[in-house]
N, C-alpha and C positions, 0 to 999 in steps of 0.2 A: 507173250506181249513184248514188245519192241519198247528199249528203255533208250534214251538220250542220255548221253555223257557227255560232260565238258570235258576235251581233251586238257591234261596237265598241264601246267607249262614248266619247262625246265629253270629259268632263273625269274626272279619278279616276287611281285608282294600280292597277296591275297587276304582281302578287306571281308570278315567274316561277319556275322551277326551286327551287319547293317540294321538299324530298325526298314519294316518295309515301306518304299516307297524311296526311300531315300539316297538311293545308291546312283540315281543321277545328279543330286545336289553335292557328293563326296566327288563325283566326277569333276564336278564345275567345279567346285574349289581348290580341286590339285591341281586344274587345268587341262583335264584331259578334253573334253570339247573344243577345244581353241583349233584355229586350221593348223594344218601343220604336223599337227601330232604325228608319229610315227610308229611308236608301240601298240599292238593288239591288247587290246582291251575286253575283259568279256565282262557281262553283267548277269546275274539273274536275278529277280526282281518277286517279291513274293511267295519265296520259296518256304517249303517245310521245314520246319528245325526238329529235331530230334529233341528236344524240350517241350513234349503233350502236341498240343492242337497250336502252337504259336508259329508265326511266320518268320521270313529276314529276307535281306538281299544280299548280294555276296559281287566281289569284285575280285578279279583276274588283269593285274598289268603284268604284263611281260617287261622283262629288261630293265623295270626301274625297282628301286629300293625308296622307301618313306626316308626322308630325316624329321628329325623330333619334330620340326616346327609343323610340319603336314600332320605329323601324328595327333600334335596339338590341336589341328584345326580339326581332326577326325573326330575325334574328342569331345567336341562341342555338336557337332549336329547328330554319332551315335554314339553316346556313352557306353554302351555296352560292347563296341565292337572288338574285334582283336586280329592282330595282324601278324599274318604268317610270312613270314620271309623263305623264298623258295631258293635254292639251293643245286643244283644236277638232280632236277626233280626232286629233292628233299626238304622236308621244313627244316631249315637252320637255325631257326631262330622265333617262337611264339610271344605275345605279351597281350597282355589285356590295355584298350588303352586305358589310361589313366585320366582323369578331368581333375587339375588342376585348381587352387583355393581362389589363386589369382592368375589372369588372362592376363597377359602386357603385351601389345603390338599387334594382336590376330585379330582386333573388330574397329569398327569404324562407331565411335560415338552415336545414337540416332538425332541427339540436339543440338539443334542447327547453331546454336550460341554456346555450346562447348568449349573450350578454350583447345580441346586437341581437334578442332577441327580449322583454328586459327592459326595456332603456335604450329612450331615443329616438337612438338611432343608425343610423344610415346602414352598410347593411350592406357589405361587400365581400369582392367574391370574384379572385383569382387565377383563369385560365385554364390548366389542369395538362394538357389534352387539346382538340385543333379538330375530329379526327372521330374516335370520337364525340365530343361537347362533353362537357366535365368542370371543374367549378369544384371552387376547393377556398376555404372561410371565411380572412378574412382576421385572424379575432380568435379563433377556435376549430379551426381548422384541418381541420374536418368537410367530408370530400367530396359534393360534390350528384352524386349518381347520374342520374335521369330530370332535368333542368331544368325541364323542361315543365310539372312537378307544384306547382314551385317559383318558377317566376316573380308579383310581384304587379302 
């Protein structure tokens, strides 16, 4: 039987235990859809995890490394992922992401009379739930339901 391999890639970040489904939402919020893009990107979406009958999605960028604040955002739509920092084809560096007590700057308020959707204010959210993820405002007290929707 004929098996498919994702070829390696020699430098870049690889976004592991995506929950599934959601490895195109991780896209759009590092920006990788945007025109323009340059680096190869690979996806796989649904895939088998080596933990029982459970699935994931896995991401492959070439040439770019996370900074925290992406991590950050990672963080929020897959809590469990972890990100491998690739190296002359070697991991150089693993971490589980981490979710955070409190969000400050990564989500847009959903209430419309907010004051950080007024002011030049730095928004913040309280972590009221890790799975599912659930923020709640830290100056309006308005719960984010989908984060996803909500992150800028």
């Amino acid at each position: 039987m004929k098996e498919l391999k994702v070829q390696p890639i020699r430098n870049g970040t690889v976004i592991d235990h995506i929950s599934p489904g959601r490895a195109v939402t991780v896209m759009r919020i590092l920006g990788l859809l945007r025109p323009g893009w340059t680096s190869t990107v690979t996806a796989a979406m649904n895939v088998p995890s080596n933990e029982g009958s459970a699935r994931k999605d896995i991401l492959k960028i070439e040439d770019r490394e996370l900074d925290p604040a992406e991590v950050n955002k990672i963080s929020l739509i897959a809590p469990h992922a972890t990100i491998n920092i690739i190296r002359e084809y070697e991991v150089a560096r693993k971490e589980r992401v981490q979710l955070p007590e409190k969000v400050s700057g990564l989500v847009k308020c959903p209430n419309p009379n907010c004051v950080t959707n007024h002011e030049p204010i730095k928004s913040q959210f309280l972590v009221t739930s890790r799975d599912p993820v659930r923020l709640q405002c830290g100056y309006c007290d308005r719960e984010v339901g989908e984060v996803s929707e909500h992150i800028v």
